[in-house]
C-alpha positions as CSV (number, residue, x, y, z in Angstrom):
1,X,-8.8,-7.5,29.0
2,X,-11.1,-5.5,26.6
3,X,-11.6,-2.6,28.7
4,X,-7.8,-1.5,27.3
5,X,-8.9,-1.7,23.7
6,X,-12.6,-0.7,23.3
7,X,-11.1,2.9,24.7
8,X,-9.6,3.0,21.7
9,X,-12.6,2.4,19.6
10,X,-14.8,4.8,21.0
11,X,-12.8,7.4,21.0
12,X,-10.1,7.6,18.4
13,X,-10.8,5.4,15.0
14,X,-10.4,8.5,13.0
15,X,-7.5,10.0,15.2
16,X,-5.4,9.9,11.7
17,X,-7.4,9.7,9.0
18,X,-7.4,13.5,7.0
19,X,-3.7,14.3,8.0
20,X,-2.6,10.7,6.7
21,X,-4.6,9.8,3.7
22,X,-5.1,13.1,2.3
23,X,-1.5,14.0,3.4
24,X,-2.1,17.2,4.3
25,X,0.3,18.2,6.6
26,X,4.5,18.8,7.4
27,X,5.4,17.2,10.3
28,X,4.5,19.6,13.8
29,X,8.4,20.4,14.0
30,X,8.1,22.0,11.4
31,X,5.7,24.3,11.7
32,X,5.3,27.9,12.2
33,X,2.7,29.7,14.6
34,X,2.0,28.9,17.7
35,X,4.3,27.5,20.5
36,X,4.8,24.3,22.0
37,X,4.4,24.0,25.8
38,X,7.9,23.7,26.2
39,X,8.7,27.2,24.4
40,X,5.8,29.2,25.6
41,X,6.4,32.4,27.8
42,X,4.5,33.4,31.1
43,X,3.5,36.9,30.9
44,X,4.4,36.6,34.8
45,X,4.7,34.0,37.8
46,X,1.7,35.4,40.2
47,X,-1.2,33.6,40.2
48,X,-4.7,35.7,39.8
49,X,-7.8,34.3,40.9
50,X,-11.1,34.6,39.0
51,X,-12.2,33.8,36.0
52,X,-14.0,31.2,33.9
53,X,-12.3,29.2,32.3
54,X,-13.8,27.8,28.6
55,X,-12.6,24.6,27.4
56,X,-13.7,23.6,23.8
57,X,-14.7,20.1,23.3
58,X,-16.4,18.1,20.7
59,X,-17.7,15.3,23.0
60,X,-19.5,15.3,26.4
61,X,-19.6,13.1,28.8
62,X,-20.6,9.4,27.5
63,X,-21.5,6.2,28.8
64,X,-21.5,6.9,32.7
65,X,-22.0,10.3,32.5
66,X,-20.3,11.6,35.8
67,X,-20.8,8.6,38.0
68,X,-17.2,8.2,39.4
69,X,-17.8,4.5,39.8
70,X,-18.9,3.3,36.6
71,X,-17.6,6.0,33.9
72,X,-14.6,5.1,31.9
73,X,-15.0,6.9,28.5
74,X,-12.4,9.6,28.5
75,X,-14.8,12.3,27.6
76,X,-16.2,11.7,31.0
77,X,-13.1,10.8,33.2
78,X,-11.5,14.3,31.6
79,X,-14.3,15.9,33.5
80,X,-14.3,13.7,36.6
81,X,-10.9,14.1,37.6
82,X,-11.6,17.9,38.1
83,X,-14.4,16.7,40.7
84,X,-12.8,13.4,42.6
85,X,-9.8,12.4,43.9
86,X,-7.9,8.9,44.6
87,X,-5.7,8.3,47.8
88,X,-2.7,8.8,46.2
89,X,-1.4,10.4,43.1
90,X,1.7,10.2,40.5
91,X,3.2,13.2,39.6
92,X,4.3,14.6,36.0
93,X,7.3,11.9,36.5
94,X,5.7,9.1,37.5
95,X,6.5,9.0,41.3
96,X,3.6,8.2,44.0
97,X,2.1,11.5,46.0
98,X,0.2,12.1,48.5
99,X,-3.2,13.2,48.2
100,X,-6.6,12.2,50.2
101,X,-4.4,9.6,51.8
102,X,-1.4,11.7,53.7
103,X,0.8,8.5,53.8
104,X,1.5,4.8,52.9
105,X,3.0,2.2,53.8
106,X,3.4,-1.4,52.5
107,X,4.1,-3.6,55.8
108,X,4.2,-7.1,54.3
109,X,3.9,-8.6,50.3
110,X,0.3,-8.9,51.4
111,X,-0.5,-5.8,53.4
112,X,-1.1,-2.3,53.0
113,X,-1.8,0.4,55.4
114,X,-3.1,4.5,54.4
115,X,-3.6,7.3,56.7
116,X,-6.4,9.5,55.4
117,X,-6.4,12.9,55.8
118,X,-7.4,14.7,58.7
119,X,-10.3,17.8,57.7
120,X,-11.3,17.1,53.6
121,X,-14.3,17.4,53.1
122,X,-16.8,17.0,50.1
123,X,-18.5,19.5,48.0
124,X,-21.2,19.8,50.0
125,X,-19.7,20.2,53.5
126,X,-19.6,17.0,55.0
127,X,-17.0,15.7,56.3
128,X,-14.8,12.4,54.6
129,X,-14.7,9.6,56.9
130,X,-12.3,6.8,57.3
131,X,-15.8,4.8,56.5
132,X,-16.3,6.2,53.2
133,X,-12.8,5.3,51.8
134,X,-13.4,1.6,53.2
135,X,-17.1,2.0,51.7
136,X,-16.1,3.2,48.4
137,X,-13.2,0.0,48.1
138,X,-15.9,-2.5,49.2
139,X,-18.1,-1.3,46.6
140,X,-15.7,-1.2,44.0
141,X,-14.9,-4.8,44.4
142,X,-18.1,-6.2,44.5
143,X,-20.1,-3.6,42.0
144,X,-17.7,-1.8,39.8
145,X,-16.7,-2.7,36.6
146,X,-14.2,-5.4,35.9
147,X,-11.1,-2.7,35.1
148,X,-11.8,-1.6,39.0
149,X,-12.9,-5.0,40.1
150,X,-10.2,-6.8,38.9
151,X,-7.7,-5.1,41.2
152,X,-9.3,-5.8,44.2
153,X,-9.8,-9.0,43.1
154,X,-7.7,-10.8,46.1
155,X,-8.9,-8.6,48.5
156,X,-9.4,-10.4,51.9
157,X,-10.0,-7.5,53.9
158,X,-10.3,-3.8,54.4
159,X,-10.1,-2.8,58.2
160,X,-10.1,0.8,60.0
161,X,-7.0,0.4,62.5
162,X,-7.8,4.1,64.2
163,X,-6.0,7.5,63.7
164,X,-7.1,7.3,60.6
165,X,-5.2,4.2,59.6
166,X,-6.9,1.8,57.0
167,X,-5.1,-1.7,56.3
168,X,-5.9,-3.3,53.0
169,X,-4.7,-6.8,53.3
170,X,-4.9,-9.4,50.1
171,X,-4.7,-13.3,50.0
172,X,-2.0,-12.9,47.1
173,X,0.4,-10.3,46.1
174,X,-1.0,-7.2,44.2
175,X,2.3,-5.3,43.0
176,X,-0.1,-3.3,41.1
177,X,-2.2,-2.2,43.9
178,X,-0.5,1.3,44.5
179,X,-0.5,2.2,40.8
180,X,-4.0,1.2,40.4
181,X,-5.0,3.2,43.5
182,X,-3.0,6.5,42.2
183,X,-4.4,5.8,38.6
184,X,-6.7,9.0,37.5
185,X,-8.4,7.1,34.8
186,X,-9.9,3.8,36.0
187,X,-8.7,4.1,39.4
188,X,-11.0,4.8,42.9
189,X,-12.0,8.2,43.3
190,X,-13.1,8.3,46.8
191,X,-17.1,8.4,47.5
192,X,-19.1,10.0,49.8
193,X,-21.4,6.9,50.8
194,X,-24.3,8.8,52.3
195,X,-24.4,11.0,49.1
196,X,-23.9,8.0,46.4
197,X,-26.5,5.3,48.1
198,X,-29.0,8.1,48.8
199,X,-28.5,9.0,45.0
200,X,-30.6,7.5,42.0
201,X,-28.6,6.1,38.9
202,X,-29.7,9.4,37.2
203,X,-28.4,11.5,39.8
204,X,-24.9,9.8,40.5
205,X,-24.4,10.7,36.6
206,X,-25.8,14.3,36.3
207,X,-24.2,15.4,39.7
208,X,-21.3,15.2,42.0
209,X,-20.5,15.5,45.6
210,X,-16.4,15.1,45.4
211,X,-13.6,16.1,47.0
212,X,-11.7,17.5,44.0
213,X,-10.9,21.1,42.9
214,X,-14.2,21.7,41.4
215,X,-17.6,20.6,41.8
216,X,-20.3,20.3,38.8
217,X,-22.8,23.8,38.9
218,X,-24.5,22.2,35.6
219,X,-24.7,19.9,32.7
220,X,-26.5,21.9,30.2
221,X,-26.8,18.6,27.5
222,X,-25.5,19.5,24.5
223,X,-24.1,22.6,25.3
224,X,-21.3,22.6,28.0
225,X,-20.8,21.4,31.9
226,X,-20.1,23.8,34.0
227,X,-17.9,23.5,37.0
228,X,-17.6,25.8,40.1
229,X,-14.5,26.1,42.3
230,X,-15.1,23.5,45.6
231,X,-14.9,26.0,48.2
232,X,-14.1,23.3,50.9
233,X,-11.5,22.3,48.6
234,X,-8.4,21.0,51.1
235,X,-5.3,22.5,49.1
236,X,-5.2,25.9,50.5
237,X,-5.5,28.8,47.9
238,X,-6.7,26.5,45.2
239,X,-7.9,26.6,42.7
240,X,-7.0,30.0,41.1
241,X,-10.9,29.6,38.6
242,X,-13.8,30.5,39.4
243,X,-14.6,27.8,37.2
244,X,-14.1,25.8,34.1
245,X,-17.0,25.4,31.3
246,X,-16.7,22.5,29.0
247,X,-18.0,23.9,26.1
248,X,-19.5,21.2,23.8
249,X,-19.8,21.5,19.7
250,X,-20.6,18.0,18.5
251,X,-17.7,18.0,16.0
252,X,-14.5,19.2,15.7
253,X,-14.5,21.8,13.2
254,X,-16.4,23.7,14.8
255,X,-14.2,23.5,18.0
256,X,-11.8,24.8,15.4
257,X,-14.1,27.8,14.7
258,X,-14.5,28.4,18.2
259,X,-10.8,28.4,19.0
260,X,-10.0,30.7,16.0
261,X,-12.2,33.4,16.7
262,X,-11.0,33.0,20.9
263,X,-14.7,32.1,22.1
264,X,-12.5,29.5,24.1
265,X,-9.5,29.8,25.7
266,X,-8.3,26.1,25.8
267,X,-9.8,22.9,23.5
268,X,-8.7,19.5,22.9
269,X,-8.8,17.7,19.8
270,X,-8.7,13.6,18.5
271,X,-7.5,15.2,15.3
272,X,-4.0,16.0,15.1
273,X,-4.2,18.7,12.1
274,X,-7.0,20.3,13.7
275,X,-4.7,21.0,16.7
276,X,-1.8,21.9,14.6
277,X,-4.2,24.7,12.8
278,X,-4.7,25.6,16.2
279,X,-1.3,26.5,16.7
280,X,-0.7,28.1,13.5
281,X,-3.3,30.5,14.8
282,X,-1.1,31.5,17.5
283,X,-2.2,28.5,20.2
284,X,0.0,27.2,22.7
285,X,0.0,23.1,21.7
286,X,1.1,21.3,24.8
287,X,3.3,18.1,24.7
288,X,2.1,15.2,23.2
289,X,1.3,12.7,25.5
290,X,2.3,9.3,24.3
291,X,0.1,7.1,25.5
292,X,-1.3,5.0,22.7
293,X,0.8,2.3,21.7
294,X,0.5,0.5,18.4
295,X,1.5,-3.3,18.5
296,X,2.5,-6.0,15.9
297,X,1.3,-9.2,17.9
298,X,2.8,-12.4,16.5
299,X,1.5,-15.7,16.0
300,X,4.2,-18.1,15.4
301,X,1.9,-21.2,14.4
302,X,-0.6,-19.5,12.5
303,X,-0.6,-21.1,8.8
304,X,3.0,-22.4,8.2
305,X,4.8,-20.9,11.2
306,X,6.8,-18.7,8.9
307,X,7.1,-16.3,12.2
308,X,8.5,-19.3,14.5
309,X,11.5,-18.8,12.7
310,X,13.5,-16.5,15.4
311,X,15.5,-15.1,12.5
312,X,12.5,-14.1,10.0
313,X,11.2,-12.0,12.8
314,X,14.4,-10.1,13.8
315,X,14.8,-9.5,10.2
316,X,11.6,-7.8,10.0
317,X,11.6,-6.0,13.3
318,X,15.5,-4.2,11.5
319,X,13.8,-3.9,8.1
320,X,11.3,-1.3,9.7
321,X,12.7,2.3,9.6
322,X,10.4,3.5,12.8
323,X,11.5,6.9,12.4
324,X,10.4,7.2,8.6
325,X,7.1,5.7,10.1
326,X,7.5,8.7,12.8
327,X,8.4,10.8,10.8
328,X,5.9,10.6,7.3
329,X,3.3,7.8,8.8
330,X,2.3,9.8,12.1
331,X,3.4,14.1,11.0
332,X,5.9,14.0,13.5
333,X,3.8,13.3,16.1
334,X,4.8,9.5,17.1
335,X,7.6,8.4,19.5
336,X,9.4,5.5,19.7
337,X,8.4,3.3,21.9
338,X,9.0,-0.2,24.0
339,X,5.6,-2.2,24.9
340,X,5.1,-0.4,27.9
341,X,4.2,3.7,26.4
342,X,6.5,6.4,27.0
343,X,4.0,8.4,29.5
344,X,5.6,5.6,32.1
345,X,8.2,8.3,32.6
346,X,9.6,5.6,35.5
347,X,10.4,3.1,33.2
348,X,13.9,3.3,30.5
349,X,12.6,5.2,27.2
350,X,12.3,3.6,23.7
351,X,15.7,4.2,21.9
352,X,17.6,2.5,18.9
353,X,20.0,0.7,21.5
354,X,17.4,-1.9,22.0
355,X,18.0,-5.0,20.5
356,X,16.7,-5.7,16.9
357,X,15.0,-2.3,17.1
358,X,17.8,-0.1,14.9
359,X,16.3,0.4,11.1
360,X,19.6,-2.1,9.8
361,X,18.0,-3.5,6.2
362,X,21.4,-5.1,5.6
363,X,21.3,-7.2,9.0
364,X,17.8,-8.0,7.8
365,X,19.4,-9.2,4.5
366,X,21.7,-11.3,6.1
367,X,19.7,-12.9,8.4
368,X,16.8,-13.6,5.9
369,X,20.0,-15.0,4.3
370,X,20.6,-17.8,6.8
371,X,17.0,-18.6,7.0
372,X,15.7,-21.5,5.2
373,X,12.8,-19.2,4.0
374,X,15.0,-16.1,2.7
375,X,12.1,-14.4,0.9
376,X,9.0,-14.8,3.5
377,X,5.7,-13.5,3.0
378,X,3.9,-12.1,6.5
379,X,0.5,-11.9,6.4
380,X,-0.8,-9.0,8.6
381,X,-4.4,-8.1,9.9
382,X,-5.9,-4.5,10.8
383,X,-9.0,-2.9,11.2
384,X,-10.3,-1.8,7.5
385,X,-11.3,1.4,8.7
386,X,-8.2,2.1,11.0
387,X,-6.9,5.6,10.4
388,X,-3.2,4.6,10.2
389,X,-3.6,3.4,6.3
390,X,-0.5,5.2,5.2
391,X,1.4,3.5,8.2
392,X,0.3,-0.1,6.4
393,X,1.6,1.0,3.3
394,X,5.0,2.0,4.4
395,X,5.5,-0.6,6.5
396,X,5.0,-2.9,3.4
397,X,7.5,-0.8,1.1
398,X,10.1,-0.7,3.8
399,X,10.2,-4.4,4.2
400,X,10.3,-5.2,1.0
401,X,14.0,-4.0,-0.2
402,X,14.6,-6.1,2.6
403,X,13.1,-8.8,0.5
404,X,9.9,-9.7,3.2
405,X,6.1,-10.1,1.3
406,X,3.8,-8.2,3.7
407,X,0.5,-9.2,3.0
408,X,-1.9,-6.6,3.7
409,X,-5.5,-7.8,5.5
410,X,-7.9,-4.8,5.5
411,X,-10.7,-6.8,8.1
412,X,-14.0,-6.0,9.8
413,X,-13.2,-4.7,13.1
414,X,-15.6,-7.5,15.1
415,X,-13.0,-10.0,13.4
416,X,-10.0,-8.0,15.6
417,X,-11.8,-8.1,18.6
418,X,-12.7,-11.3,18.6
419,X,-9.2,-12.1,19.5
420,X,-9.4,-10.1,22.5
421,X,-13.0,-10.2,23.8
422,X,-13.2,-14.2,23.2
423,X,-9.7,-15.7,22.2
424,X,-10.7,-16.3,18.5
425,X,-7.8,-17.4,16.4
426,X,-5.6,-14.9,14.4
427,X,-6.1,-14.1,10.9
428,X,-2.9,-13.5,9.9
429,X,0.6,-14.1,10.8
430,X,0.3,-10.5,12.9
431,X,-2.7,-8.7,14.0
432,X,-2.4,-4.6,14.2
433,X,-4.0,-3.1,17.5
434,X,-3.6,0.2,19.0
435,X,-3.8,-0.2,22.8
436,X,-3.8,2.8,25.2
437,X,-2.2,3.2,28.7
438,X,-3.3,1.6,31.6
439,X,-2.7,1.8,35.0
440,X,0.3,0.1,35.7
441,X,3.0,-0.5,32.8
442,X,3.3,-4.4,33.6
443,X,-0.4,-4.5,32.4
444,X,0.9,-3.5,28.9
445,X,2.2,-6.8,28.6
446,X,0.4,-9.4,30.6
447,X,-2.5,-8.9,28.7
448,X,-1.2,-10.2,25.6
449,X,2.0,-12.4,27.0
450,X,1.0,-14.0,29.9
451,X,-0.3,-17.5,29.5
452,X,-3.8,-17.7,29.2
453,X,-4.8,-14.4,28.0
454,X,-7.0,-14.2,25.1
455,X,-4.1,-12.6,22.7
456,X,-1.3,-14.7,24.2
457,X,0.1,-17.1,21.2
458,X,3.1,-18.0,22.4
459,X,1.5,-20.7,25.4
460,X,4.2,-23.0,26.2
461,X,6.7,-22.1,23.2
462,X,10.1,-22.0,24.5
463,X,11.2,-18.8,23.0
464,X,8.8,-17.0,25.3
465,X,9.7,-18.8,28.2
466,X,12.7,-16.4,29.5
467,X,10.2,-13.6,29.3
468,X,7.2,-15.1,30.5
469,X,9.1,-16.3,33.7
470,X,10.4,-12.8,34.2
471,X,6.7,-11.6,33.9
472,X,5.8,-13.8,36.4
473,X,8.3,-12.3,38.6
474,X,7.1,-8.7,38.0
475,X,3.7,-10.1,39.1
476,X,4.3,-11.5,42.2
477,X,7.2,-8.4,43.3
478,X,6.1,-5.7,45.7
479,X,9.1,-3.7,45.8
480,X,8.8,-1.0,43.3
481,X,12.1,-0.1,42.4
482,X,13.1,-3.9,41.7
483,X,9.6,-3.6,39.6
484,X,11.0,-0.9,37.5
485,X,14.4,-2.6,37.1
486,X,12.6,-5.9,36.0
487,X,9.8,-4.3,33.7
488,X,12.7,-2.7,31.6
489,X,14.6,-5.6,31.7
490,X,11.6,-7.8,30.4
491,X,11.2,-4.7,27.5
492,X,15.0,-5.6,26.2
493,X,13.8,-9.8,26.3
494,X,10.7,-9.0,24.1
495,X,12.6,-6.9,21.5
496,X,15.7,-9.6,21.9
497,X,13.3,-11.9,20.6
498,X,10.8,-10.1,19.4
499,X,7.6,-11.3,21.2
500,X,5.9,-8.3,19.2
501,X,6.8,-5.6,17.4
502,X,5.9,-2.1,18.4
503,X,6.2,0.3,15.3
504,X,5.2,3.6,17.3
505,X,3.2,5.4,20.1
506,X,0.7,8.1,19.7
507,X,-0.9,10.8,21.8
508,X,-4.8,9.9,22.2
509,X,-5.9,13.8,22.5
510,X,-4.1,16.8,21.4
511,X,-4.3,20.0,24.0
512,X,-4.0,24.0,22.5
513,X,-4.6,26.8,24.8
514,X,-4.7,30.3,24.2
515,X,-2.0,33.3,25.7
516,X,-4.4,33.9,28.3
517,X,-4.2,30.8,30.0
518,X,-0.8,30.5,32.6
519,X,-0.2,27.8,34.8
520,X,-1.0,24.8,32.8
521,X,0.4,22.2,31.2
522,X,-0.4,19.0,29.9
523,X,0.7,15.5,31.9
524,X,1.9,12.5,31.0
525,X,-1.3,10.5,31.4
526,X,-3.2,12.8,29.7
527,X,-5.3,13.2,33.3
528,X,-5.6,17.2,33.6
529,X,-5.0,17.9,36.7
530,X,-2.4,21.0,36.4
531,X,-5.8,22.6,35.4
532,X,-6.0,23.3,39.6
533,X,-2.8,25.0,38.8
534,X,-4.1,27.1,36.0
535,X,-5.0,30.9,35.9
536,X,-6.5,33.6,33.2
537,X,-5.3,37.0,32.8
């Protein structure tokens, strides 16, 4: 389960840190400039082809480099996902597509068949095989990481039925398999076997030979990776670019320059102001992708138990004005949000209806009121150089007219992650974590509810049993729409009895793009790929 949160770490401990501490900046709404994706204007609705595309970045590619099977950084998958492709696909609203795989179909709880298509072929010419989609399955179970081999898990076998047909058949129920096989992120692009086993470690990370839009021309370290359009690419007509070139910086202010003086034409940002500079300058700033989560996780023995007390934590969950947090603690750029993050556009969205999830300081009151401890103090954990220290301070003000003590624990981060890499023991009645999305949205909870995980604290306590039957369900159940029904069913148990608190959701990166670039827009998942879409004038 660490594979979630060290994403986090690498890539986005300062995500807040000027616009919140220095408290620079009026929430994006606010703003003049630029637009937002949703109000910019296309000059006109014919694609041109040509063109390189230049895409600012401050980071390229990291641990992994481009090797599709063992790259997870998102500096790297950004880049990947341009190159290789998965069986299947969700689109902008979360619904399985088609892709290398022309159809599915699930035949039992245990069995799943795909028909590859008929006349892809890689970068290079060669042809994609039925035998290098079984090939690049079996590897992933046996040499991938664990976010990859974990899925595959209770594999029992992988066989090619003819016409193209490949079965996948487990020993257990996988109602995450299809998610995980559409997922852009850690999911399985598909290999060519000849290429990857003839191909040294060096090699399968400083070139590609995928099936994708756009293969890699170059990586100039340093400097940029360049991408040329796949001209065996099998959607006909695209892509519209000659190319994309990942220009590289090494930090972000110089991105900035680069994007002010249009020596780019798109750049992404972990900095939120630096974006929103961006589009002051005239930028188009494409919708934030929440996919970052921020969770409270409870432990209702730790110390004294004051959190086993059902009423002390609905009373704090109403004495938290989220929107204020929205509002001041992220600029304007958080959401609300359930457990599961609001880029699982399948699933019910965040609102105030939930239970115990309405700001209501006077039902706090009055159930702090009935409580045998009517003046609590929480104790609450965080990593001391998080970038969300004006979201700890509100938090603490907003409880306390409620008449709740939060305790702020500014902590070495190896002391957080302890709890997740190794199941040390809380320090602190709640421990602050920012998780990002993963491939399927029941994974945003097992890993911290279900019993045995490193985070879980609940274990046997009856208050969590309701859910953590229901979770069990959702587990074992391969039909999807049930799935969805049950998932938000299980959101409205945790906030019922608040199993964890979930204060906000984030984007992770922030997208601008200049007037020249049509056809884009940003996703849900933050994946990219409407950049096949994408055209310069």
């Amino acid at each position: 389960m660490t594979s979630r949160f060290s994403r986090f770490k690498k890539t986005t401990t300062q995500i807040f840190a000027t616009a919140l501490v220095a408290g620079l900046l009026v929430p994006v709404a606010a703003c003049s400039g630029g637009a937002s994706q949703a109000d910019a204007k296309e000059t006109g609705s014919v694609p041109v082809r040509g063109g390189v595309l230049h895409y600012g970045t401050k980071s390229e590619p990291g641990n992994g480099g481009l090797d599709p099977m063992t790259a997870t950084v998102y500096s790297s998958t950004a880049i990947i996902n341009q190159i290789y492709e998965p069986l299947i696909v969700k689109d902008d609203s979360g619904e399985l597509q088609p892709n290398l795989a022309t159809e599915w179909n699930q035949v039992d709880d245990l069995t799943y068949d795909f028909t590859v298509r008929k006349g892809v072929k890689f970068a290079d010419g060669s042809d994609l095989t039925v035998s290098d989609v079984i090939w690049t399955f079996q590897y992933a179970k046996d040499k991938s990481p664990q976010s990859k081999a974990a899925l595959l898990k209770e594999l029992d076998s992988i066989t090619d039925k003819g016409n193209n047909v490949i079965e996948f058949r487990f020993k257990k129920p996988n109602p995450s398999f299809l998610s995980g096989v559409a997922d852009r992120t850690y999911g399985f692009y598909i290999i060519d076997q000849q290429w990857y086993e003839n191909a040294s470690d060096t090699e399968r990370q400083t070139t590609s030979n995928g099936t994708g839009p756009f293969a890699l021309k170059a990586w100039n370290k340093g400097t940029s990776v360049e991408l040329e359009r796949n001209k065996h690419y099998w959607q006909e007509g695209k892509p519209y670019l000659d190319g994309i070139s990942f220009d590289v910086t090494g930090d972000e202010t110089s991105l900035l320059a680069l994007v002010q003086q249009g020596q780019v034409d798109a750049a992404w940002f972990w900095k939120p102001e630096l974006a929103q500079q961006a589009k002051d300058a005239g930028w188009v700033l494409g919708d934030l992708q929440q996919t970052s989560t921020r969770f409270l996780f409870i432990d209702p023995h730790y110390d004294k138990g004051v959190l086993a007390d059902t009423n002390i934590r609905k009373a704090l969950s109403k004495a938290i004005d989220r929107n204020e947090i929205i509002s001041i603690g992220t600029q304007g750029r958080g959401s609300l949000t359930f457990a599961t993050p609001p880029a699982f556009t399948e699933l019910e969205q965040a609102s105030e209806d939930a239970p115990n999830y309405t700001y209501d300081p006077e039902g706090a009151k009055k159930l702090l009121a009935d409580s045998p401890n009517p003046h609590p103090t929480i104790s609450v954990a965080y990593d001391a150089e998080s970038a969300d220290a004006a979201v700890f301070e509100l938090l603490k003000d907003q409880v306390s007219k409620v008449g709740i003590n939060l305790e702020l624990r500014p902590v070495p981060y190896e002391q957080i992650q302890g709890i997740f890499t190794t199941g040390d023991d809380f320090i602190a009645d709640l421990v602050y974590v920012q998780d990002v999305i993963g491939s399927d949205p029941a994974d945003s909870i097992s890993w911290w509810l279900e019993t045995g995980s490193n985070v879980d604290r609940w274990g046997s306590d009856k208050q969590a049993a309701e859910a953590k039957a229901l979770l069990a369900k959702i587990k074992q159940n391969t039909d999807a729409a049930e799935r969805v029904e049950q998932i938000n069913e299980l959101n409205d148990l945790i906030n019922r009895d608040v199993l964890t608190i979930t204060p906000f959701a984030t984007p992770l990166t922030y997208q601008v793009w200049s007037s020249r670039l049509h056809g884009y827009k940003t996703d849900p998942s933050d994946f990219r790929y409407h950049l096949a879409d994408a055209w310069l004038s």
